[in-house]
C-alpha positions in Angstrom: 0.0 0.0 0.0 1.1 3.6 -0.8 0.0 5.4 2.6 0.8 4.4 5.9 -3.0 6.3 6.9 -5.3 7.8 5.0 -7.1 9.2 8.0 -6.2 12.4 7.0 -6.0 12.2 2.8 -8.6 14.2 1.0 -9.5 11.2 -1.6 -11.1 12.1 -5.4 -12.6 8.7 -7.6 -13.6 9.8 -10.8 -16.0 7.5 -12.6 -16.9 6.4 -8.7 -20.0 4.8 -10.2 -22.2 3.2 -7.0 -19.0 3.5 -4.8 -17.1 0.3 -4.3 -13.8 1.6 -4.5 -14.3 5.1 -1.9 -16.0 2.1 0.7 -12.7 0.0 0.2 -10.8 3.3 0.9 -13.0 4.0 4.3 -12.2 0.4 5.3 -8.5 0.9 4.8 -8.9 4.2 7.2 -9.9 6.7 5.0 -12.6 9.2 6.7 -15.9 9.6 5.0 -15.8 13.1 5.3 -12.5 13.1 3.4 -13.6 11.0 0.7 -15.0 12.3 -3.0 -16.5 10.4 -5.5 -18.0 11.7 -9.0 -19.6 10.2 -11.7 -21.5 11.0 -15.1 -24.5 8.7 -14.1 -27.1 10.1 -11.8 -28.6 6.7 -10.9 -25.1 5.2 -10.2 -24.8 8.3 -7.6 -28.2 7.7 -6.0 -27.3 4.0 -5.6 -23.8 5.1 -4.0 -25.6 7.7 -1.8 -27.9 4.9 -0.5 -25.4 3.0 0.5 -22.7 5.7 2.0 -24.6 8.6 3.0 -21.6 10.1 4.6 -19.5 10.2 2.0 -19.8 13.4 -0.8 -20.8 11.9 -4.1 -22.1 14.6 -7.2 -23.4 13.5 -10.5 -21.4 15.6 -12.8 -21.5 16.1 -16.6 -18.1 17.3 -17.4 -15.7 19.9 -17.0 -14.5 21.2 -14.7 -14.0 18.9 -12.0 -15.9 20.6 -9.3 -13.1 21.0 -6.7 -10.4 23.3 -6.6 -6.4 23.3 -7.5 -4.6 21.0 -5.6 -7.3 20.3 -3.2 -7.0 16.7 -3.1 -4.3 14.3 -1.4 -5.3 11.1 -3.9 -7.3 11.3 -6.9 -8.2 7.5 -8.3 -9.8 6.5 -11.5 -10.8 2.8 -12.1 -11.7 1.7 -15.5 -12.4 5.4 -16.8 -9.9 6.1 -19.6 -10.9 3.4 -21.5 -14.5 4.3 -21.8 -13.6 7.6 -22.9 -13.4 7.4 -26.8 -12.2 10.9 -27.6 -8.4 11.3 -27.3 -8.9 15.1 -26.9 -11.4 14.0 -23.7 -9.0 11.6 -22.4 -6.5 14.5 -22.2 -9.1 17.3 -20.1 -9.7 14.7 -17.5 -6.1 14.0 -17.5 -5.3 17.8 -17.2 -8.6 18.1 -14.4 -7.0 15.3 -12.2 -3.2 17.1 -12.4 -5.0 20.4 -11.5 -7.1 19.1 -8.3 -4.4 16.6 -6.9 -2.1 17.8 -4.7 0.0 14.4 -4.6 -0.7 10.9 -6.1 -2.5 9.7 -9.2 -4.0 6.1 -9.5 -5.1 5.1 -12.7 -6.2 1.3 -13.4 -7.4 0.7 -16.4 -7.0 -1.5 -20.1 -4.2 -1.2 -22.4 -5.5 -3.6 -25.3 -8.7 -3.0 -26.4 -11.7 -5.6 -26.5 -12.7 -7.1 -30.0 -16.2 -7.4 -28.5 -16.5 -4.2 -27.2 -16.4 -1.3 -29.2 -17.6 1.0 -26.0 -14.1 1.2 -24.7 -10.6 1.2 -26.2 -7.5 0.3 -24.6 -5.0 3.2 -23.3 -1.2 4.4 -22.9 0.8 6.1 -20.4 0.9 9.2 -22.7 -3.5 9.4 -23.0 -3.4 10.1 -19.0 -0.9 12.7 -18.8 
């Protein structure tokens, strides 16, 4: 693991969807009221809402990212990149997630593209930069 605690890391997920990955974070110590999570899809907001009502989640529907310059210790995005077809769109969310973090970047995602799905395409290094 990167941090020793994240008690005290303000945490972004982009593409949070119904907020797996911020509830991992809590259980490894992060604070809900330090945790973010944002996401195109209003439902998938509701459903994370539901679930963790003390963490912040906002349906957004683009630019900008709705926080300010380097107010975030972590910002995360899981499987995002690739569902982003537009190179030019890839490269604003890569330039929103350098202006809000103040620290790290996590970006898990695919690098080959899937035959049988033409709703995502696989990604480099120099898409997320």
């Amino acid at each position: 693991m990167l941090w020793e605690d994240l008690s005290d890391k303000q945490i972004l997920d982009i593409g949070c969807g119904a907020g797996g990955w911020l509830r991992t974070l809590q259980e490894w110590g992060g604070e809900p009221e330090h945790l973010h999570g944002i996401d195109l899809l209003e439902d998938r907001i509701a459903q994370a809402k539901k679930m963790s009502p003390q963490i912040d989640y906002q349906a957004i529907s683009g630019w900008p990212i709705p926080f300010t310059d380097q107010s975030m210790d972590i910002v995360t995005a899981n499987t995002v990149f690739s569902s982003i077809l537009d190179p030019e769109a890839r490269l604003g969310l890569a330039k929103e997630m350098n202006r809000v973090v103040r620290s790290n970047i996590l970006i898990y995602d695919f690098r080959i593209s899937h035959p049988k799905n033409p709703d995502t395409i696989g990604i480099r290094k120099n898409e997320t930069k």
